[in-house]
C-alpha positions in Angstrom: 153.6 89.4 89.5 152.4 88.6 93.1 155.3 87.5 95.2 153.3 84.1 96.4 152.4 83.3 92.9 154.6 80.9 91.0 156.9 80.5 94.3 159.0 77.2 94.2 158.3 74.8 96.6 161.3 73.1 98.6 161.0 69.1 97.9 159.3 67.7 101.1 156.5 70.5 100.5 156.1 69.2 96.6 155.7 65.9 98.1 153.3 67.9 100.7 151.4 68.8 97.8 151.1 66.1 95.6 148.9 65.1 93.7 146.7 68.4 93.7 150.2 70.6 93.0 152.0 69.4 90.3 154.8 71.2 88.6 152.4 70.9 85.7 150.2 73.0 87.6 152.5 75.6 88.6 153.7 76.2 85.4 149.9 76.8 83.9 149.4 79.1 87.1 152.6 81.3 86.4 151.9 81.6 83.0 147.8 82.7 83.9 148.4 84.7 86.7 149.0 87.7 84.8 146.5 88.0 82.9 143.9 87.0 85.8 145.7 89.8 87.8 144.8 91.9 85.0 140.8 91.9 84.8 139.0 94.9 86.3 137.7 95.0 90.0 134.2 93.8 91.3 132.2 95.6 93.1 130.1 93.8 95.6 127.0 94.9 97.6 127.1 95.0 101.9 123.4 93.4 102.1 121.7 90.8 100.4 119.5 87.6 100.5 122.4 85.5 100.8 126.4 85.9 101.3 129.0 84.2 99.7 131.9 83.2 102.0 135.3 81.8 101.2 138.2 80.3 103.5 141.3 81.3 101.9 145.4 81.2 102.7 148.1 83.0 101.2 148.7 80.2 99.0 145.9 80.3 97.3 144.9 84.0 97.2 145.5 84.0 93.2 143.1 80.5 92.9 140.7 82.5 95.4 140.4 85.7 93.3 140.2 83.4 90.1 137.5 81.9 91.3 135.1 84.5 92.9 135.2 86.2 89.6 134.1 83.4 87.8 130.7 83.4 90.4 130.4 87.2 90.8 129.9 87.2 86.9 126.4 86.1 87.5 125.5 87.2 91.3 125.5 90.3 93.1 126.3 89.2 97.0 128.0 90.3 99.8 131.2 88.4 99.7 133.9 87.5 102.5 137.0 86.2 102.6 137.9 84.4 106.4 141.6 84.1 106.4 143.5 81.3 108.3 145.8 83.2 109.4 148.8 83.1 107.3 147.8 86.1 105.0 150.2 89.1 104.5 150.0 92.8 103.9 150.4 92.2 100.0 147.5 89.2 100.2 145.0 92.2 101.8 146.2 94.5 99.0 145.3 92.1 96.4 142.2 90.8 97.5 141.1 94.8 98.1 142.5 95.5 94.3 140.4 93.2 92.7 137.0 93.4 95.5 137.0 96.8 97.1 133.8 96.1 98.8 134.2 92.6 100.4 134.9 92.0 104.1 138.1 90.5 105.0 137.8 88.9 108.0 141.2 87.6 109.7 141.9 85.1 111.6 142.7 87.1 115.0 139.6 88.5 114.9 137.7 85.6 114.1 139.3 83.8 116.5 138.4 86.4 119.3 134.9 86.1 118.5 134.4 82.5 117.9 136.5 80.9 120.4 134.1 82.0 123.9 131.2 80.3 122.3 133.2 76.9 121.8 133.3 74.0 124.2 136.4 72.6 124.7 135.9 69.3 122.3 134.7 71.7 119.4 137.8 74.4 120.3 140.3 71.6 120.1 139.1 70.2 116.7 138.8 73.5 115.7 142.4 74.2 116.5 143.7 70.9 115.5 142.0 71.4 112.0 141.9 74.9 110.0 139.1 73.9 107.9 136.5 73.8 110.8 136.8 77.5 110.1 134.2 76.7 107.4 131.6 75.0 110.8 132.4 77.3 113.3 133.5 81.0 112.1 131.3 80.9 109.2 128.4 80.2 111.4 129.3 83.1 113.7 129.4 85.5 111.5 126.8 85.2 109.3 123.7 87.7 109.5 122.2 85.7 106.5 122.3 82.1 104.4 125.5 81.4 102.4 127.2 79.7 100.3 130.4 78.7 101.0 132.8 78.1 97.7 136.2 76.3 97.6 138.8 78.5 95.8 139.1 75.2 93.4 135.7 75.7 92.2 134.9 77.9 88.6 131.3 78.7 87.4 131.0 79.1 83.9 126.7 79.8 84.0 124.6 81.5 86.6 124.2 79.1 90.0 120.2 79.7 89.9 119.7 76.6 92.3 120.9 78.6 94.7 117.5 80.4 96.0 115.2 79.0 98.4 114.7 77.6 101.9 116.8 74.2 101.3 121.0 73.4 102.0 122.2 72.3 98.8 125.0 70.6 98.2 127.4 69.4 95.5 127.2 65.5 95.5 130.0 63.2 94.9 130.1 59.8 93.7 128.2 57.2 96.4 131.6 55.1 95.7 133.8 57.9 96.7 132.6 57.1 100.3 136.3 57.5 101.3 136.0 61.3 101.4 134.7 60.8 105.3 136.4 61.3 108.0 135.1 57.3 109.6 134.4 54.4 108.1 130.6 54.4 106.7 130.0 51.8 108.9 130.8 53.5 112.0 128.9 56.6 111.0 126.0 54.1 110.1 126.2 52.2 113.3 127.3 55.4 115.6 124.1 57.9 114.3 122.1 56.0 112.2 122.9 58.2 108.9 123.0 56.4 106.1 125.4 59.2 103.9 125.2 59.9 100.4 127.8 61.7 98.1 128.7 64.5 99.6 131.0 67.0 99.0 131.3 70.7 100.8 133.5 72.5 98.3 129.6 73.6 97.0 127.4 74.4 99.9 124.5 76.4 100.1 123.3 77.1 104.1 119.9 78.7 105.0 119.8 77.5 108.4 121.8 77.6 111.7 124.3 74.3 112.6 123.8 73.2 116.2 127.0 73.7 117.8 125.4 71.2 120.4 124.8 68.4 118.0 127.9 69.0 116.5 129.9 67.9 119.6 127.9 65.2 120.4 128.7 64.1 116.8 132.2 64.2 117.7 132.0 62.3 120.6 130.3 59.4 119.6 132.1 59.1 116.3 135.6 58.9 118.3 138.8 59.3 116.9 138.5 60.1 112.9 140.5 57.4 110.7 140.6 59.9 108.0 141.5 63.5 109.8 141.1 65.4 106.7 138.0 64.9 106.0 136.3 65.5 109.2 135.2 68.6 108.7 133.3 67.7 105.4 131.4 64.6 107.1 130.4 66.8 109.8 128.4 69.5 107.8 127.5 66.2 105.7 125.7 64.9 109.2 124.4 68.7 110.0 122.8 69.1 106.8 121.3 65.1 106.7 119.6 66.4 109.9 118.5 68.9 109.1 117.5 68.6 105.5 119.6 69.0 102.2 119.2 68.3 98.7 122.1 67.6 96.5 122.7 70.0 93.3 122.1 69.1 89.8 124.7 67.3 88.0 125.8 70.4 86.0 127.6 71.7 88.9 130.3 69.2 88.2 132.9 67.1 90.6 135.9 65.5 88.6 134.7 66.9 85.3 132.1 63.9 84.6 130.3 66.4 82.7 132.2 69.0 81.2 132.2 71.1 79.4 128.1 71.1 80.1 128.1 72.1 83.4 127.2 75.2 85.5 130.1 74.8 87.7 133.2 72.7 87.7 135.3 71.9 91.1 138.8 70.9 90.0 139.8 68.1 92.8 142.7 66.6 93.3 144.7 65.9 89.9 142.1 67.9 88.2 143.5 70.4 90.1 145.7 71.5 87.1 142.5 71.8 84.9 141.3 74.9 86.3 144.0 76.7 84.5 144.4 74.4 81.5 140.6 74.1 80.6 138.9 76.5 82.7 141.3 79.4 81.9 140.3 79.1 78.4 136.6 79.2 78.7 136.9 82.0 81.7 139.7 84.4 80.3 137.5 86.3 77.1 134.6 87.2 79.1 136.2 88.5 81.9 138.9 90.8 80.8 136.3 93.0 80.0 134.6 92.9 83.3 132.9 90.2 85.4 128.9 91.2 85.5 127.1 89.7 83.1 
């Protein structure tokens, strides 16, 4: 078994990880890994219309894998993985094992390209915040649209929304207007976006984000009461801008729909489901192979 799957978790980081992390949820994953470990690699072609593009850590390398084989069932992409930084040699191996033609691209290297093209209030949230990785690296690196995937996201049919001139997005309750990183009045009275549902676990991106706009965004907007979810209401401004229409109900956020959906993103305590419900569905069709 992989050395970073099934580790135990000293008590302040299960606290850390609560309520996504559950023992309940490492005892599914220990008992899955194996067999996930076990389906055949996938190759992946170096050009295409579009790219898929995931921001993964050594902690979730087995979740990552999982779920890029449940999408490259049904497409045939170029794929990357950007690491943050905290992979190992034994994360590259794995990642290699299973797609031998993707592009790993690490942190160092990401950073050496990305960082001169930064000004200084879009470096330091960058820094402050790994998951600006997903705004700025992605962005630099791409030569064509993408669609950037969480590792807690499965497909179970083929994502044919994705084609087309238009961001997509997966869309979130309007309720669950928490999930920003300021109050929706401040956003409201600070840029005069009224913000929908939005979630960027799902994102499809045929167009370039204005590093420019970006900053500005961050300046009027201030200090973020909810940290976390900067990032997310920052692509959730870009994309307002400059034009997005939020996917179809089937590709699913906190299994409203299941089991009809075409994708399923396992948030929070649904976490655990991704091994408990998706594993099931998932596991028989691809032990022989992914393509379909």
């Amino acid at each position: 078994m992989h050395p970073h799957i099934g580790r135990k978790l000293l008590p302040f980081q299960r606290l850390l990880f609560s309520p996504r992390y559950t023992a309940l949820f490492y005892y599914y994953r220990r008992r899955k890994a194996p067999f996930i470990l076990a389906t055949k690699p996938v190759r992946t072609p170096a050009r295409g219309n579009w790219a898929v593009r995931y921001l993964t850590c050594k902690d979730l390398v087995l979740e990552t894998l999982w779920a890029a084989k449940s999408l490259f069932r049904f497409v045939e992409a170029p794929l990357y993985f950007h690491e943050d930084g905290s992979f190992d040699r034994k994360c590259f191996q794995l990642i290699k094992e299973h797609f031998p033609d993707a592009r790993i691209i690490t942190r160092k290297e990401s950073d050496e390209r990305t960082i001169p093209l930064l000004s200084e209030k879009c470096l330091n949230v960058r820094q402050a915040q790994f998951m600006f990785l997903r705004v700025f690296d992605f962005q630099v690196w791409a030569e064509e649209p993408y669609l950037q995937v969480d590792a807690d996201v499965l497909f179970f049919k083929p994502p044919d929304a994705i084609k087309g001139q238009r961001a997509l997005y997966n869309c979130g309750p309007r309720d669950q207007l928490e999930h920003t990183g300021w109050d929706h009045s401040v956003i409201l009275q600070q840029t005069g976006l009224d913000l929908r549902g939005f979630n960027a676990g799902l994102l499809f991106l045929p167009y370039r984000l204005s590093f420019e706009r970006i900053e500005h965004w961050l300046d009027v907007l201030g200090t973020p009461s909810y940290p976390w979810a900067t990032e997310q209401t920052i692509l959730n401004l870009e994309t307002e801008t400059m034009g997005a229409d939020p996917l179809s109900p089937d590709y699913d956020i906190y299994e409203r729909h299941w089991p009809d959906v075409t994708s399923e993103h396992y948030l929070e305590r649904s976490r655990l489901n991704m091994y408990r419900k998706g594993y099931p569905v998932l596991q028989p069709r691809l032990v022989n192979g992914c393509q379909e």
